[in-house]
N, C-alpha and C positions, 0 to 999 in steps of 0.2 A: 504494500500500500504506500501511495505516495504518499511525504512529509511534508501539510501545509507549511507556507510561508503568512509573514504576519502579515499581507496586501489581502491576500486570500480569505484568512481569518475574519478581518475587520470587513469584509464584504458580505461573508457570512451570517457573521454575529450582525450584523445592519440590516440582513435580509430577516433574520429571522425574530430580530425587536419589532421592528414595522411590520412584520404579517404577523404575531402575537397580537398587537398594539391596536389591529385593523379588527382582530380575533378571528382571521381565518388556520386554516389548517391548512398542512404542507398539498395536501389533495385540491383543495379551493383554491390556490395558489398555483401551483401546479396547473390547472384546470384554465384559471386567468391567461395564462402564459401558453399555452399549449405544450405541454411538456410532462412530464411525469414526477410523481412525487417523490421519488427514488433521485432523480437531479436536483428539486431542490433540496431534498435531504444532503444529495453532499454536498453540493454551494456552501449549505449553512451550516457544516463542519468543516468547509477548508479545502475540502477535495478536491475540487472540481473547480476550474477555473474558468467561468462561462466568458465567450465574447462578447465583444462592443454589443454586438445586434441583442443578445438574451440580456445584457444589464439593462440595456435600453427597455426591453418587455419588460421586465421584473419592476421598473421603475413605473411604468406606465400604470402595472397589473396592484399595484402599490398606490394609484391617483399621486402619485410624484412626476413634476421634470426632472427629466436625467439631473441636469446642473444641482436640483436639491438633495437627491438620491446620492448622489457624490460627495458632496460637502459633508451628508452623515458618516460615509464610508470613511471620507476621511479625519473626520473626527475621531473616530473608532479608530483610526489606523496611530492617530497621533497620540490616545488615551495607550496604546500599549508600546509605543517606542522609552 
């Protein structure tokens, strides 16, 4: 198994505050996104390192702009340096 890095991480952890936060499940989530629950399950432990175009859905699937969806991720990233 691959070993998150902390970009990874903080992407994670940010996906999976804001879908808690929204109170959906990885399924409802998943479902927004077209995708499976099993991907965001690893996003949001670090595995998985999705592209531009799936941050981008994940953002949307979130009622977030990319640009705010970021700022969190990077907030998350600068709480663990």
């Amino acid at each position: 198994m691959k070993k998150a890095d902390g970009l990874n991480i903080a992407l994670g952890n940010t996906v999976k505050v804001l879908r808690n936060n929204k109170g959906l499940t990885q399924e409802e989530l998943a479902e927004r996104c077209d995708t499976s629950a099993v991907y965001i399950s690893e996003i949001e432990r670090g595995i998985k390192q999705p592209t531009f175009r799936t941050v981008y859905i994940i953002s949307k699937a979130l009622d977030l702009k990319l640009h705010q969806f970021v700022k969190k991720v990077e907030s998350n990233l600068t709480n663990e340096d």
